[in-house]
Steps between C-alpha positions, in 0.01 A plus 500: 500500500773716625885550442689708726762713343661858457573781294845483420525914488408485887876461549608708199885501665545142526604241236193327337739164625473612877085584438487183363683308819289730696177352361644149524594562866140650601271261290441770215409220213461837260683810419399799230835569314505914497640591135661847626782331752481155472453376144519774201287474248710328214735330695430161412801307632422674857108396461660125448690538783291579750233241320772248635519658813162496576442146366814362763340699799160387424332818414315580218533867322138539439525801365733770328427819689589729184438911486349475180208765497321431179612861346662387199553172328902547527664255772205239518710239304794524732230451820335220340819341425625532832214365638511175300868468547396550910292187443256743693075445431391853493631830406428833758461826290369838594167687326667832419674721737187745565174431716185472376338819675619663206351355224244770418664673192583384147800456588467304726288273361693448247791440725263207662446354141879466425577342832212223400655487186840408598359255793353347243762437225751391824214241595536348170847494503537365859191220399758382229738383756272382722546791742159663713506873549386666822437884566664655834209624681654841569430811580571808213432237232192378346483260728442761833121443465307174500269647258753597272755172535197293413374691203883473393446137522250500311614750258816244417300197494768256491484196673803491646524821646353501906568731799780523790321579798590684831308742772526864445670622806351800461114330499344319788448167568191488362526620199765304372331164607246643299707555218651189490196310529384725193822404329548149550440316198785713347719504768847307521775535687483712845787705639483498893579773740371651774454890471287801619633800296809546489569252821636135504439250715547112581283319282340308837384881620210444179481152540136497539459752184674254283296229657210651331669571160632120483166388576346676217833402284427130529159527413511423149783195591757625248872510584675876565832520630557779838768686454651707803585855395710770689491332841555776768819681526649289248674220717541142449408443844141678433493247154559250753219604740236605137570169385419319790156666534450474154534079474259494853233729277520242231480176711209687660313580165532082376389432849170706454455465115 
């Protein structure tokens, strides 16, 4: 149902071969490969390397986290490529670099349009090798809204494009079980964290928030990996503590589903 795992950009100053010990140490079956540290796009042989890396510790790179924000077509190939080489399942990319609150004008409209456009035509190019494509649900993109990252969705219309999911920290509680619940059947992976603003805490201090979210999450039975992001203060030993609480969440959620 569930695969525990991490974002490897939570630790952009360590080697992606210590976040990858790090995940085999702390029973992290997952990690999210970031594409601005950790594995540039286009570097193949690195991609393979860290493929065999992963495969030795036991960890599967379920996704390549890239920065590619659907504004122009340039750079997709290399992502794509990267991705495959990775051995990864599913590609991260952004919806633009602009929220949707501003969407009013021509120009902005049309700025929507292209973004669709170029989701689209990398959709079809990640389908071709195998690859699924997931939207960062973000704020300043056009993903900020539920509203507007589902009409995106359906706007693209490809079938291998879904959702990332995490709370808004800046939202309550409710809302954002709302909003997920709204959002499931497109929803994929989940980053993990535990914030209010611009505040971090352990992930146990939300424990029974996420609860709630990983009850509605294994609703619908499908598998989604967890993937820790920015764990407070940006220690091992807090990875060590986030991790913890994160496998006790899961083994809760099978318990109950």
């Amino acid at each position: 149902m569930f695969t525990p795992g991490i974002v490897s950009v939570t630790f952009r100053e360590l080697s992606i071969d210590k976040i990858i010990c790090l995940c085999r140490e702390n029973g992290l079956s997952a990690i999210e490969v970031g594409g601005d540290v950790h594995l540039r796009p286009g570097d193949l042989r690195e991609a393979e390397r860290i493929s065999a890396l992963c495969r030795d510790a036991g960890v599967s790179p379920v996704s390549y986290g890239s920065y590619y924000r659907c504004e122009e077509n340039s750079g997709a190939e290399d992502v794509i490529y990267t991705a495959a080489a990775l051995g990864a399942s599913n590609i991260r990319i952004w919806a633009g670099s602009g929220g949707s609150a501003a969407e009013s004008g021509d120009a902005s409209r049309a700025n929507r349009a292209n973004i669709a456009a170029a989701a689209k035509n990398f959709c079809r190019a990640a389908a071709e090798r195998g690859l699924g494509v997931s939207f960062e649900w973000h704020q300043n993109t056009l993903t900020d809204t539920l509203d507007s990252a589902l009409r995106l969705i359906t706007e693209i219309n490809e079938p291998n494009l879904s959702l990332y999911w995490q709370p808004n920290q800046s939202r309550d509680f409710e809302t954002n079980l709302s909003e997920l619940t709204i959002a499931l059947p497109h929803v994929s992976n989940v980053h993990v964290f535990a914030w209010r603003g611009n505040d971090k805490f352990p992930l146990c201090k939300q424990a029974a928030e996420w609860e709630s979210y990983l009850s509605v999450l294994s609703s619908d039975g499908r598998e989604r990996a967890l993937l820790l992001e920015f764990v407070p203060n940006g220690k091992i030993e807090e990875l060590i503590r986030d991790a913890a609480a994160l496998r006790e969440l899961i083994e809760k959620a099978s318990r109950n589903a």
